[in-house]
mmCIF entry with sequence, helices, sheets and N, C-alpha, C, O atoms, coordinates in Angstrom:
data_MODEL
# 
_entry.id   MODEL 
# 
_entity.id                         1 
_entity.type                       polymer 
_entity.pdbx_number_of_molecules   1 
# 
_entity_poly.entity_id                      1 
_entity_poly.type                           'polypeptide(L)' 
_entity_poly.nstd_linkage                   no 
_entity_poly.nstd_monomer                   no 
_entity_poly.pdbx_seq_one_letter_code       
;(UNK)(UNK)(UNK)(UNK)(UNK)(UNK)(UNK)(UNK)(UNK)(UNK)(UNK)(UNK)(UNK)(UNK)(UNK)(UNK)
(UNK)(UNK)(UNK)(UNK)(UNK)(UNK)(UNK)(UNK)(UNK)(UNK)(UNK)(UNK)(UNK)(UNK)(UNK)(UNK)
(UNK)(UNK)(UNK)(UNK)(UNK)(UNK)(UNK)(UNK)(UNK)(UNK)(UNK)(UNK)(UNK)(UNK)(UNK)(UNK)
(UNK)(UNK)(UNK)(UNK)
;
_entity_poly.pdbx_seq_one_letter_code_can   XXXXXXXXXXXXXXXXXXXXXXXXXXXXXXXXXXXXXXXXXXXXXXXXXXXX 
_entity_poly.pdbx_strand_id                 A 
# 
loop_
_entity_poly_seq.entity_id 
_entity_poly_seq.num 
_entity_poly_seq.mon_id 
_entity_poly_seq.hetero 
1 1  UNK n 
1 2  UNK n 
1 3  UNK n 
1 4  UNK n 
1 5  UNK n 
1 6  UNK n 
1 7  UNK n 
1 8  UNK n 
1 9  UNK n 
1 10 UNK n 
1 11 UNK n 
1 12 UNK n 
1 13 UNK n 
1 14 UNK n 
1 15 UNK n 
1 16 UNK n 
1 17 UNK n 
1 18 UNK n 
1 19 UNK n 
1 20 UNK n 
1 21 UNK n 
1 22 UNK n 
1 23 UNK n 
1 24 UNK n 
1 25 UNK n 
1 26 UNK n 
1 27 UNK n 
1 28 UNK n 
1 29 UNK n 
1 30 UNK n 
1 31 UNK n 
1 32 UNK n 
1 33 UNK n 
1 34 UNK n 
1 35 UNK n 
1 36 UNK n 
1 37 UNK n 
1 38 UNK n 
1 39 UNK n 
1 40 UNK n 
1 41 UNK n 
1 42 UNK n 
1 43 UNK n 
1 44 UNK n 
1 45 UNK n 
1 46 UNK n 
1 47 UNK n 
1 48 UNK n 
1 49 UNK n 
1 50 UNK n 
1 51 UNK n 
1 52 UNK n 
# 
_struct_asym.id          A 
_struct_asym.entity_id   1 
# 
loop_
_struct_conf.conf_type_id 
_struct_conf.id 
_struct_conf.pdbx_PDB_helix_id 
_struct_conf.beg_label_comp_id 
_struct_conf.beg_label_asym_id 
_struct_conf.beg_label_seq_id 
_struct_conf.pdbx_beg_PDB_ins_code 
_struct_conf.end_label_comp_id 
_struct_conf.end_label_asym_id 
_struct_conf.end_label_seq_id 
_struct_conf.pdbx_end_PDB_ins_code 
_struct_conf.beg_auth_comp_id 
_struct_conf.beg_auth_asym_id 
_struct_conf.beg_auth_seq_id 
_struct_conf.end_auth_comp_id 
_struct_conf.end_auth_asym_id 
_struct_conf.end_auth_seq_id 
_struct_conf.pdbx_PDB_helix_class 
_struct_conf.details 
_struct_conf.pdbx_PDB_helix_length 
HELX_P HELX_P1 AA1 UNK A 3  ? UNK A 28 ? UNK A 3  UNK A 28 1 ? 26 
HELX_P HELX_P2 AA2 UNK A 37 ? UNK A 40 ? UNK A 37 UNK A 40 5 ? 4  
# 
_struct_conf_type.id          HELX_P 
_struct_conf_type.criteria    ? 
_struct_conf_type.reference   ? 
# 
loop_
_atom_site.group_PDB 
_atom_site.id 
_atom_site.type_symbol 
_atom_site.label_atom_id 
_atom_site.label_alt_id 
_atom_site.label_comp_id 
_atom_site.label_asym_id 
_atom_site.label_entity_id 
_atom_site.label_seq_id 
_atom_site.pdbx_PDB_ins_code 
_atom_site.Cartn_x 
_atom_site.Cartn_y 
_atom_site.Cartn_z 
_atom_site.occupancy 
_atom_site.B_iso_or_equiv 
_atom_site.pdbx_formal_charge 
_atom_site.auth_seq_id 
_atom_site.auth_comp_id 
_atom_site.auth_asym_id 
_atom_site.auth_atom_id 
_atom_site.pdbx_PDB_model_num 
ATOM 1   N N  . UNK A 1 1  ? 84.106 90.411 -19.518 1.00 0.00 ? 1  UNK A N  1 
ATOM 2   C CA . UNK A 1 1  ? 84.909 89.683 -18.556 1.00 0.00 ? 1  UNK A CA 1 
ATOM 3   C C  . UNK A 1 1  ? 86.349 90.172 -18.611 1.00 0.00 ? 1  UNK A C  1 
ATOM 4   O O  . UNK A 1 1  ? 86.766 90.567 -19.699 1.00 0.00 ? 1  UNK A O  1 
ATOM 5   N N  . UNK A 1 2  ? 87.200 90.189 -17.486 1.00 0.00 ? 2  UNK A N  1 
ATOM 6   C CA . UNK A 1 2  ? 88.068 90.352 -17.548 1.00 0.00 ? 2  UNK A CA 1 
ATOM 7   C C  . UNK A 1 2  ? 89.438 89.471 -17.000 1.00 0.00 ? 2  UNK A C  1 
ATOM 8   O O  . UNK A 1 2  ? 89.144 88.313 -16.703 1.00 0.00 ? 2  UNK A O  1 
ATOM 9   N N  . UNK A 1 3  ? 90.794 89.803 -16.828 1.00 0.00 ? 3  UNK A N  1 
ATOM 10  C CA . UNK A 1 3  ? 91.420 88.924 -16.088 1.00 0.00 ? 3  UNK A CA 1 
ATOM 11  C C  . UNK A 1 3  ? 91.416 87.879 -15.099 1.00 0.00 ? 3  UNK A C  1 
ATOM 12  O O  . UNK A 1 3  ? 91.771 86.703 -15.020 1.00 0.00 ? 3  UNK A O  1 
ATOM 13  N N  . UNK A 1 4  ? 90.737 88.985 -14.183 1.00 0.00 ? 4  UNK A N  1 
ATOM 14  C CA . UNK A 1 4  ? 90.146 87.922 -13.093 1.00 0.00 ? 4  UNK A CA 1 
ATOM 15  C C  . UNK A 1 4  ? 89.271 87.612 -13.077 1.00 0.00 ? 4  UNK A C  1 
ATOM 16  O O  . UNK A 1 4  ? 89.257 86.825 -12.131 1.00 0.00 ? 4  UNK A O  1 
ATOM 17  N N  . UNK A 1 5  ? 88.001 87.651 -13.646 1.00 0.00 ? 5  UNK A N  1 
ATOM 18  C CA . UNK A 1 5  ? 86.928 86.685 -13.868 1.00 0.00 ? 5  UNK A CA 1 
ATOM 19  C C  . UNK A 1 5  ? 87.501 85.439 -14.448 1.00 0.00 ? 5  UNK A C  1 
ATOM 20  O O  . UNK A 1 5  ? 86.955 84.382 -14.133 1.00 0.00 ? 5  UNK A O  1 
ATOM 21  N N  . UNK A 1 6  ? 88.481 85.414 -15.218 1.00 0.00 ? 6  UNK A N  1 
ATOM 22  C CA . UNK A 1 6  ? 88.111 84.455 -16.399 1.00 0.00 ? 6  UNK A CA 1 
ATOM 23  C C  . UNK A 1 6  ? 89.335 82.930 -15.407 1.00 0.00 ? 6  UNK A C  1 
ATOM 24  O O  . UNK A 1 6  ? 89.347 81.700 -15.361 1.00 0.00 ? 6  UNK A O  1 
ATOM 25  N N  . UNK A 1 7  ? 90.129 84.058 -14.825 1.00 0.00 ? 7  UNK A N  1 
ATOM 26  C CA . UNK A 1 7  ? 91.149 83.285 -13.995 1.00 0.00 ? 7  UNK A CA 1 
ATOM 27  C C  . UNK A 1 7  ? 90.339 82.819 -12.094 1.00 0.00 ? 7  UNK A C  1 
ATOM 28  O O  . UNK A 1 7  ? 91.034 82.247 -11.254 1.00 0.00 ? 7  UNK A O  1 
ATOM 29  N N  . UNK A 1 8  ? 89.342 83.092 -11.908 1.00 0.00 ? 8  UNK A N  1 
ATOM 30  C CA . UNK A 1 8  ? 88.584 82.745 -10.698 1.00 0.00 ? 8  UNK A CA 1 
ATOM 31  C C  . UNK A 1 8  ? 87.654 81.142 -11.612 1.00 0.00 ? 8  UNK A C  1 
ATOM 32  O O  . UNK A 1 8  ? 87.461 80.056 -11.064 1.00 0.00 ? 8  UNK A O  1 
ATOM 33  N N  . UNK A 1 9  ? 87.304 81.463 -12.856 1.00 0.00 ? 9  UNK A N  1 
ATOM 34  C CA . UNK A 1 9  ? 86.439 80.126 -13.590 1.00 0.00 ? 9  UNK A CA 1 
ATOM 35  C C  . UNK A 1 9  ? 87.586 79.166 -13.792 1.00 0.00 ? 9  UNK A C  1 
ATOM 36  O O  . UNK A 1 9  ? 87.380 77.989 -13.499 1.00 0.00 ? 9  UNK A O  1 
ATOM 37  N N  . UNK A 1 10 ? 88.867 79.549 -14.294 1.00 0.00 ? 10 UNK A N  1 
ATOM 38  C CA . UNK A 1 10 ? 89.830 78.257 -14.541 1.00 0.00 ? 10 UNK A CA 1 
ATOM 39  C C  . UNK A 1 10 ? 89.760 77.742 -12.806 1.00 0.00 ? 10 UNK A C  1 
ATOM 40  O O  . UNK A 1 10 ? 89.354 76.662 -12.376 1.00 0.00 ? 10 UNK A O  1 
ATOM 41  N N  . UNK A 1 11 ? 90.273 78.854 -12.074 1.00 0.00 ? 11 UNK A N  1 
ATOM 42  C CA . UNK A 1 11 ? 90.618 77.702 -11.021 1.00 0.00 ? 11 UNK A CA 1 
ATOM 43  C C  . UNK A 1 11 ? 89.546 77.237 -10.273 1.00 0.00 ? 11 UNK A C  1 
ATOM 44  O O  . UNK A 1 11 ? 89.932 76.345 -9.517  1.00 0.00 ? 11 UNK A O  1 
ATOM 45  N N  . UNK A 1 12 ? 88.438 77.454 -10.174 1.00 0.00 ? 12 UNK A N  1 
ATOM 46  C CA . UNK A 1 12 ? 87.414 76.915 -9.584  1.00 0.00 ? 12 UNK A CA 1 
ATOM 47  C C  . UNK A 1 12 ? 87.062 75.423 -10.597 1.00 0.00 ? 12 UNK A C  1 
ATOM 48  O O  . UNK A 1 12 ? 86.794 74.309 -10.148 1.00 0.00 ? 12 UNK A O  1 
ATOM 49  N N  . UNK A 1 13 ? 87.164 75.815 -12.041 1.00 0.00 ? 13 UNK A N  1 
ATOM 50  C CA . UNK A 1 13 ? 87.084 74.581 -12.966 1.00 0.00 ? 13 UNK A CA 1 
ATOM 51  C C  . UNK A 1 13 ? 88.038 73.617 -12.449 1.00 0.00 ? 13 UNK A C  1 
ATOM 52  O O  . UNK A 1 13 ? 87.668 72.508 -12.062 1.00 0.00 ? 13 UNK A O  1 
ATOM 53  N N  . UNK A 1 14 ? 89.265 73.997 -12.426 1.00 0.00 ? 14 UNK A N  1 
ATOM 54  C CA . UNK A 1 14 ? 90.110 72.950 -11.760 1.00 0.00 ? 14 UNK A CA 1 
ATOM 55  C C  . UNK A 1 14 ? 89.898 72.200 -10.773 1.00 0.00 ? 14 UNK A C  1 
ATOM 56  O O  . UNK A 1 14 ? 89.920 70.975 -10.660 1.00 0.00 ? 14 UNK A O  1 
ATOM 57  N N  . UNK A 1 15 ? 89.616 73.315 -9.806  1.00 0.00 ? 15 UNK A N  1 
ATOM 58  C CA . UNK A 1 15 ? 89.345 72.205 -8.233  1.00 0.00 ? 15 UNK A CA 1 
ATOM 59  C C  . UNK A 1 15 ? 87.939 71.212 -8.235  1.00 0.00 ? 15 UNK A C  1 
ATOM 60  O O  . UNK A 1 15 ? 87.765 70.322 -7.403  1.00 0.00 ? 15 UNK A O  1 
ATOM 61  N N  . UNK A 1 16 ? 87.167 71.476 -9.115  1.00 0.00 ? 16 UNK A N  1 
ATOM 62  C CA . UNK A 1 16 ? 85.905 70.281 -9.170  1.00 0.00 ? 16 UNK A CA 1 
ATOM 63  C C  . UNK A 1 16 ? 86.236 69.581 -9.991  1.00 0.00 ? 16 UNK A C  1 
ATOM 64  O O  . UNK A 1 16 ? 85.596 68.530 -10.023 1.00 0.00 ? 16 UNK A O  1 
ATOM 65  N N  . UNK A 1 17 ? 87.299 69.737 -11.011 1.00 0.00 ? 17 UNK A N  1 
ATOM 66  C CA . UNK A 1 17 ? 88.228 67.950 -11.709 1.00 0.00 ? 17 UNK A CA 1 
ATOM 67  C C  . UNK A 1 17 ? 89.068 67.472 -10.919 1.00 0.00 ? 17 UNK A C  1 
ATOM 68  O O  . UNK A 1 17 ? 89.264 66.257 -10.954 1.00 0.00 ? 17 UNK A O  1 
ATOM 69  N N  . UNK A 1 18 ? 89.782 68.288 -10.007 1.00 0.00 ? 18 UNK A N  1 
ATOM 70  C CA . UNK A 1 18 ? 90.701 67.160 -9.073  1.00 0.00 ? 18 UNK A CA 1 
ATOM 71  C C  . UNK A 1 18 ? 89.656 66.700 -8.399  1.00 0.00 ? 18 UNK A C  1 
ATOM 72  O O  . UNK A 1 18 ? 89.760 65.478 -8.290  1.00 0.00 ? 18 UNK A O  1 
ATOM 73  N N  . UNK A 1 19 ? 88.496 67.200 -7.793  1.00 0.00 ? 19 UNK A N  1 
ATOM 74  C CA . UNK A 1 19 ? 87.654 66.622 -6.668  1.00 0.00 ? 19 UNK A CA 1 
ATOM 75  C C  . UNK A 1 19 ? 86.718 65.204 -8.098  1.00 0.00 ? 19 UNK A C  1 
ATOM 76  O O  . UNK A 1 19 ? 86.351 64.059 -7.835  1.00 0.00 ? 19 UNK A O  1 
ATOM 77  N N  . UNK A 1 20 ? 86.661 65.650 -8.926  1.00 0.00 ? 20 UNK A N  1 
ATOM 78  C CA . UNK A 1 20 ? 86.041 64.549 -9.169  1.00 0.00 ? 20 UNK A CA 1 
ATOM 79  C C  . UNK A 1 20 ? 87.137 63.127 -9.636  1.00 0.00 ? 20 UNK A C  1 
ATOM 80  O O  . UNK A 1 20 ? 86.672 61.995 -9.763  1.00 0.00 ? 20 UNK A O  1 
ATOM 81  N N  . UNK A 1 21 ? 88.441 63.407 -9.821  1.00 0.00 ? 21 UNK A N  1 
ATOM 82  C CA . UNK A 1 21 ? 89.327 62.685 -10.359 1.00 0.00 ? 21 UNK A CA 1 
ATOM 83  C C  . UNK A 1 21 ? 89.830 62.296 -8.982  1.00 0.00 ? 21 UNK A C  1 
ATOM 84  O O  . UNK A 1 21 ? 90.741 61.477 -9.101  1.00 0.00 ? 21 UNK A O  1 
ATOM 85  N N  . UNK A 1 22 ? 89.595 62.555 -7.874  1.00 0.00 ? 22 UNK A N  1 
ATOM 86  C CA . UNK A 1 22 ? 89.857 62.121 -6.740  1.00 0.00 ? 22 UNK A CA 1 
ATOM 87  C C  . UNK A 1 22 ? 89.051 60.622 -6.626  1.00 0.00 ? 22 UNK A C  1 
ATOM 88  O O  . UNK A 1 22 ? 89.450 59.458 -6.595  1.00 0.00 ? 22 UNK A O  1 
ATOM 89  N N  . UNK A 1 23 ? 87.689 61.273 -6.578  1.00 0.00 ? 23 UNK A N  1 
ATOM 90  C CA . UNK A 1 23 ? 86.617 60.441 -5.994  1.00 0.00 ? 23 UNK A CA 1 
ATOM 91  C C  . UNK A 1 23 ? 86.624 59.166 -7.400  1.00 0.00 ? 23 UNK A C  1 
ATOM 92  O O  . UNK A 1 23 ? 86.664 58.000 -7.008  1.00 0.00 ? 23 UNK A O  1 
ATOM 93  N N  . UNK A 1 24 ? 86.596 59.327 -8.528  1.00 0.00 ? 24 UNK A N  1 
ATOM 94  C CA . UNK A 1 24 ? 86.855 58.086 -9.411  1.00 0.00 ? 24 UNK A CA 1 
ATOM 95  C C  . UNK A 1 24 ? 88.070 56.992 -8.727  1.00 0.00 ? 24 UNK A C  1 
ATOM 96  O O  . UNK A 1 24 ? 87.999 55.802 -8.419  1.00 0.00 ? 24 UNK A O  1 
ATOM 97  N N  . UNK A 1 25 ? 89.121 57.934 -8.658  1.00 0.00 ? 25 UNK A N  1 
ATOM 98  C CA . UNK A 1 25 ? 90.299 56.792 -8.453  1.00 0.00 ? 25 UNK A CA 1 
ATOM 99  C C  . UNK A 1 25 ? 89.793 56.384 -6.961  1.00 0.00 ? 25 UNK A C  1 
ATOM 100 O O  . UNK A 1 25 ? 90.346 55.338 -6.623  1.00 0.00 ? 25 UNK A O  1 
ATOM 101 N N  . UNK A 1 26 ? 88.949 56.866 -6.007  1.00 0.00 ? 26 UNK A N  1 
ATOM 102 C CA . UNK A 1 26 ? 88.949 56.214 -5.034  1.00 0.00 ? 26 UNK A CA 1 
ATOM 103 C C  . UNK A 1 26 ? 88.156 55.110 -5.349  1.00 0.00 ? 26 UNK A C  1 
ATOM 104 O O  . UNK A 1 26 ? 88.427 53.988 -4.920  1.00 0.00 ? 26 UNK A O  1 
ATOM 105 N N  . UNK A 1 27 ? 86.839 55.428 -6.333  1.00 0.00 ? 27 UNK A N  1 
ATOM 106 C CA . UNK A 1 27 ? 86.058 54.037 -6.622  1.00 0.00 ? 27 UNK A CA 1 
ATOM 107 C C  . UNK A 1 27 ? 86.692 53.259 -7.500  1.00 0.00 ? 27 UNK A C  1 
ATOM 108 O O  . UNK A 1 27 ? 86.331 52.083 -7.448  1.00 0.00 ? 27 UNK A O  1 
ATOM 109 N N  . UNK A 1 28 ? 87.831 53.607 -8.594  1.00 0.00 ? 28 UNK A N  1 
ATOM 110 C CA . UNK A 1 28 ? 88.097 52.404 -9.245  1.00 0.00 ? 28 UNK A CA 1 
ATOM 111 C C  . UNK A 1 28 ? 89.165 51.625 -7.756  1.00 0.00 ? 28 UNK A C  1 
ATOM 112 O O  . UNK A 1 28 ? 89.145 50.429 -7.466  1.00 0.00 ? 28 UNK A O  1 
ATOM 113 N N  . UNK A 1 29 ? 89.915 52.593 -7.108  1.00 0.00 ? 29 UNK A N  1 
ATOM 114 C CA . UNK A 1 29 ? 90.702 51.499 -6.511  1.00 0.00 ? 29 UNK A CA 1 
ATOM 115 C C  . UNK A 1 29 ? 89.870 50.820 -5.046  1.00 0.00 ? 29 UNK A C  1 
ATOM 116 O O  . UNK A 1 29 ? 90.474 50.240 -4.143  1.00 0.00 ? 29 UNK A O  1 
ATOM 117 N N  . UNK A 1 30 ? 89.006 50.957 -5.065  1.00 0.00 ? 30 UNK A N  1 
ATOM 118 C CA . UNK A 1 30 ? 87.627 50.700 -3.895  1.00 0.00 ? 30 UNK A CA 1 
ATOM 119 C C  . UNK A 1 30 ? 88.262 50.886 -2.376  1.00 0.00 ? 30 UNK A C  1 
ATOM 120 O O  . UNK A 1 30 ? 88.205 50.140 -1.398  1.00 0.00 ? 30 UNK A O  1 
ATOM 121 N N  . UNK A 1 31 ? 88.939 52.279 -2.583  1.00 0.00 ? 31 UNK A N  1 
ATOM 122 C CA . UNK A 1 31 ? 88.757 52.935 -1.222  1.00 0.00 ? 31 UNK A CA 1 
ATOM 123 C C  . UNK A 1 31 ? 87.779 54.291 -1.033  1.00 0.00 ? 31 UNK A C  1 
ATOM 124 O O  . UNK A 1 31 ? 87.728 55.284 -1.759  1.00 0.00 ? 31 UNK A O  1 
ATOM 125 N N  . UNK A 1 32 ? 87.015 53.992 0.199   1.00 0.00 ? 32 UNK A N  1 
ATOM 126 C CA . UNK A 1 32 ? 86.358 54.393 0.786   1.00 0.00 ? 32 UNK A CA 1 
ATOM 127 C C  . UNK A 1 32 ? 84.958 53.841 0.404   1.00 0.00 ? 32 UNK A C  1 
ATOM 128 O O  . UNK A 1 32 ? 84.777 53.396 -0.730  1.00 0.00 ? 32 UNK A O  1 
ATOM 129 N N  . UNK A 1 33 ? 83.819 53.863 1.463   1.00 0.00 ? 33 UNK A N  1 
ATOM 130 C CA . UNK A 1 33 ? 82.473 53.737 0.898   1.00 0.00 ? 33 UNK A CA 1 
ATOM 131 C C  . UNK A 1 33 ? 82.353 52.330 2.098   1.00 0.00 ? 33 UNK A C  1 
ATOM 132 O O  . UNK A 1 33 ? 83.210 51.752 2.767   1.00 0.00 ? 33 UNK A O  1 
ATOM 133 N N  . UNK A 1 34 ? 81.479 52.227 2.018   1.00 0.00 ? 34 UNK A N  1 
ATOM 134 C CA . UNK A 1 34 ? 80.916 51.195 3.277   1.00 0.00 ? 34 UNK A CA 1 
ATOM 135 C C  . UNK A 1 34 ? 81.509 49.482 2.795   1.00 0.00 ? 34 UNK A C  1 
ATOM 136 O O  . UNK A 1 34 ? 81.148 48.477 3.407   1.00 0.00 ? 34 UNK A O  1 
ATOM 137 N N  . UNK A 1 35 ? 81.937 49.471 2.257   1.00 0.00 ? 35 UNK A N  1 
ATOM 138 C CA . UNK A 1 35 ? 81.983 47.501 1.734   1.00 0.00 ? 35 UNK A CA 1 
ATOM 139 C C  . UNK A 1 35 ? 83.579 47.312 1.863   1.00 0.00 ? 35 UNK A C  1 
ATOM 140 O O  . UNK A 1 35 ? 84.002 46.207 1.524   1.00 0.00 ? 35 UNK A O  1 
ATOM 141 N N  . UNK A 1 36 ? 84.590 48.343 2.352   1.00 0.00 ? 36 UNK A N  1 
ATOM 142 C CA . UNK A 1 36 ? 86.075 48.188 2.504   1.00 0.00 ? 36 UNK A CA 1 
ATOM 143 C C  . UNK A 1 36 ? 86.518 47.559 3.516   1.00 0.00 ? 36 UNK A C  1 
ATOM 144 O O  . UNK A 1 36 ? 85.789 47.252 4.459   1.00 0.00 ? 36 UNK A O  1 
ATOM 145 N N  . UNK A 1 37 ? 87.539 47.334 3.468   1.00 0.00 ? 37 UNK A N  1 
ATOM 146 C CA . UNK A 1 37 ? 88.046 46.299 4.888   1.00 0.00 ? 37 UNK A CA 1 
ATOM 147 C C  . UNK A 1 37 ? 87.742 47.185 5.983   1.00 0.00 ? 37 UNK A C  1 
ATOM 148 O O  . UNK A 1 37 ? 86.943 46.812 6.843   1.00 0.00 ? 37 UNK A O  1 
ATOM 149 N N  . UNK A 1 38 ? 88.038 47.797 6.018   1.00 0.00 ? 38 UNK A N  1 
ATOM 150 C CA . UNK A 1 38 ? 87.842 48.979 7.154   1.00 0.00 ? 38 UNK A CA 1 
ATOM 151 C C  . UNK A 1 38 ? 86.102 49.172 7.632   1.00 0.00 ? 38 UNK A C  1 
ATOM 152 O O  . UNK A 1 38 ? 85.748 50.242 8.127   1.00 0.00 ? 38 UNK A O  1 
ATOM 153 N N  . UNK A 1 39 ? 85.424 48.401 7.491   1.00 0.00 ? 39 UNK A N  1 
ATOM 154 C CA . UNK A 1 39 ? 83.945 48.627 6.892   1.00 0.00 ? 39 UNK A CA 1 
ATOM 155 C C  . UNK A 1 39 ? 82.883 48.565 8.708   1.00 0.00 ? 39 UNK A C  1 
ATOM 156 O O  . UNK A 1 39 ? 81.690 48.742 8.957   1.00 0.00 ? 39 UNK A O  1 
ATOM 157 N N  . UNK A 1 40 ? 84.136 48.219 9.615   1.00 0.00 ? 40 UNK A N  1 
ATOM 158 C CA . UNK A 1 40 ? 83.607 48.378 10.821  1.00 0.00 ? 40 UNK A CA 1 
ATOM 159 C C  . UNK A 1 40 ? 83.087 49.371 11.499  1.00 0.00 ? 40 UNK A C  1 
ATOM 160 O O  . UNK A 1 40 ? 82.237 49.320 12.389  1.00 0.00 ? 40 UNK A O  1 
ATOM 161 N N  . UNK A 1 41 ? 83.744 50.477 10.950  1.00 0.00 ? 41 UNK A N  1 
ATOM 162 C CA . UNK A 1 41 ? 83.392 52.140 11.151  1.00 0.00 ? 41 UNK A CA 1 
ATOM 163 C C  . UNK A 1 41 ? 82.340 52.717 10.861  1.00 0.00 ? 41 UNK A C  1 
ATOM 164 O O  . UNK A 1 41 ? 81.870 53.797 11.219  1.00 0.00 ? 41 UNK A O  1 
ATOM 165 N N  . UNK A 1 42 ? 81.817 51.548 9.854   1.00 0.00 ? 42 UNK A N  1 
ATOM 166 C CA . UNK A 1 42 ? 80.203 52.157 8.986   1.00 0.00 ? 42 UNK A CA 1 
ATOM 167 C C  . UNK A 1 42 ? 79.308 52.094 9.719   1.00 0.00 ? 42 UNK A C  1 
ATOM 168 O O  . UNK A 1 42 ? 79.295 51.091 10.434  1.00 0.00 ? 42 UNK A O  1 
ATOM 169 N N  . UNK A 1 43 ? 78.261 53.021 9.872   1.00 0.00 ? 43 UNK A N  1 
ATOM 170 C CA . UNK A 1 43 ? 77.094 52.581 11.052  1.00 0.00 ? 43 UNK A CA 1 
ATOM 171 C C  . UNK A 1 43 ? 76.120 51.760 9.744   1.00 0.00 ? 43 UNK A C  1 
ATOM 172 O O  . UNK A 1 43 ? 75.028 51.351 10.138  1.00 0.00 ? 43 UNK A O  1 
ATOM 173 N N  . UNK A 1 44 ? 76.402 51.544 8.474   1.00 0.00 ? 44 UNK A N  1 
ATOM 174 C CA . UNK A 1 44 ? 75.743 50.269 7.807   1.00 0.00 ? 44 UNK A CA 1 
ATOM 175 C C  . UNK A 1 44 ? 76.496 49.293 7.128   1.00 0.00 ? 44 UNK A C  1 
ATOM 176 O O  . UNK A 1 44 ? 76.725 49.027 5.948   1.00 0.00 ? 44 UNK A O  1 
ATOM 177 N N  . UNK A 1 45 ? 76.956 48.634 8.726   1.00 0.00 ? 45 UNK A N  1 
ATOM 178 C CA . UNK A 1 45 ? 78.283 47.094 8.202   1.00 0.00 ? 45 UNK A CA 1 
ATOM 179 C C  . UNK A 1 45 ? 77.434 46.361 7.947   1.00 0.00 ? 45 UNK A C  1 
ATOM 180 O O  . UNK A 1 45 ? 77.802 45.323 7.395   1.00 0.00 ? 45 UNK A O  1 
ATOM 181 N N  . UNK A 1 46 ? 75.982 46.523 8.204   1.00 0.00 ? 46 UNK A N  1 
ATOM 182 C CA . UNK A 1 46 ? 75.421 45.054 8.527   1.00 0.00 ? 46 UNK A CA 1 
ATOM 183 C C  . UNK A 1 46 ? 74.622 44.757 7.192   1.00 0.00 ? 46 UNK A C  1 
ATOM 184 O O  . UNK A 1 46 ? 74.083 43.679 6.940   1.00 0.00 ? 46 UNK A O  1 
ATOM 185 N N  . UNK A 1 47 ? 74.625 45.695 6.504   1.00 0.00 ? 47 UNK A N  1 
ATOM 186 C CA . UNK A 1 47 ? 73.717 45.882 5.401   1.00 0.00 ? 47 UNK A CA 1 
ATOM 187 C C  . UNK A 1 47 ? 74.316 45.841 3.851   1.00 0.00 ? 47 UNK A C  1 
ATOM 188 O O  . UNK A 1 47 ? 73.693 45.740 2.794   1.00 0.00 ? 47 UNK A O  1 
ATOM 189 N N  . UNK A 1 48 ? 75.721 45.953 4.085   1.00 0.00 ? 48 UNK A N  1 
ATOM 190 C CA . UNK A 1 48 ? 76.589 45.352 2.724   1.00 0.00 ? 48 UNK A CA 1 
ATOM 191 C C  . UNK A 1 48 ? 76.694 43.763 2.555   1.00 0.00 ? 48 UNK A C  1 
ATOM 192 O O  . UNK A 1 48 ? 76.851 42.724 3.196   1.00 0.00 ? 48 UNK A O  1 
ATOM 193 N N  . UNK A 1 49 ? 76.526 44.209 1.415   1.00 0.00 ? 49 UNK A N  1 
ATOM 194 C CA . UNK A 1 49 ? 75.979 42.971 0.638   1.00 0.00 ? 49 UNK A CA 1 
ATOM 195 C C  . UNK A 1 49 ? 77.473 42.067 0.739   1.00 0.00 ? 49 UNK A C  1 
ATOM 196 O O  . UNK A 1 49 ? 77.378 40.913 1.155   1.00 0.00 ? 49 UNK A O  1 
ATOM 197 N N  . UNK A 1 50 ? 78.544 42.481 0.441   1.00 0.00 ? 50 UNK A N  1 
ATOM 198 C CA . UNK A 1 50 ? 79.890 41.570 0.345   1.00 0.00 ? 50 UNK A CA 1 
ATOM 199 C C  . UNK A 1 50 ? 80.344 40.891 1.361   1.00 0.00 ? 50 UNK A C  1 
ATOM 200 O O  . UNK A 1 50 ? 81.025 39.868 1.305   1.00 0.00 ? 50 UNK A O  1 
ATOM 201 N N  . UNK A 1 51 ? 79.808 41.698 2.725   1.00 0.00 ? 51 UNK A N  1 
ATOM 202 C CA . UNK A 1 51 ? 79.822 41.109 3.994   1.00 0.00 ? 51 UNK A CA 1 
ATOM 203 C C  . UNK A 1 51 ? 79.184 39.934 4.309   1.00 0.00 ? 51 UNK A C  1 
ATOM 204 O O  . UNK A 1 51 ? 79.565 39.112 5.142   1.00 0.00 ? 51 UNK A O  1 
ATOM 205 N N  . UNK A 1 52 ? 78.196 39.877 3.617   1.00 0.00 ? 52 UNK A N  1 
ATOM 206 C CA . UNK A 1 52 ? 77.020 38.232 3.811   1.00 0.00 ? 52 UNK A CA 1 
ATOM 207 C C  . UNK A 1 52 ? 77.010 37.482 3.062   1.00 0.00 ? 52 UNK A C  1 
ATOM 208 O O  . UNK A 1 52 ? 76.293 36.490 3.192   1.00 0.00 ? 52 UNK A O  1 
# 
């Protein structure tokens, strides 16, 4: 391996921890996903459970 192999694995490693450190903080702070206030947009409003 060389320079750029090893520097194409860091940054590809990187961008699937921001993408997953994205998607955590969106579920701990419960944005996005069908049960949000916004939950009219979902073509399954009718089927969350928090709604009924």
């Amino acid at each position: 391996m060389n320079g750029v192999d090893i520097a194409v694995i860091v940054i590809v490693s990187v961008a699937v921890l921001a993408v997953a450190a994205v998607l955590i903080y969106r579920k701990i702070k419960k944005k996005g996903g069908c049960c949000d206030c916004g939950c009219k947009t979902c073509p399954h409003c009718d089927k969350c459970d928090t709604k009924k």
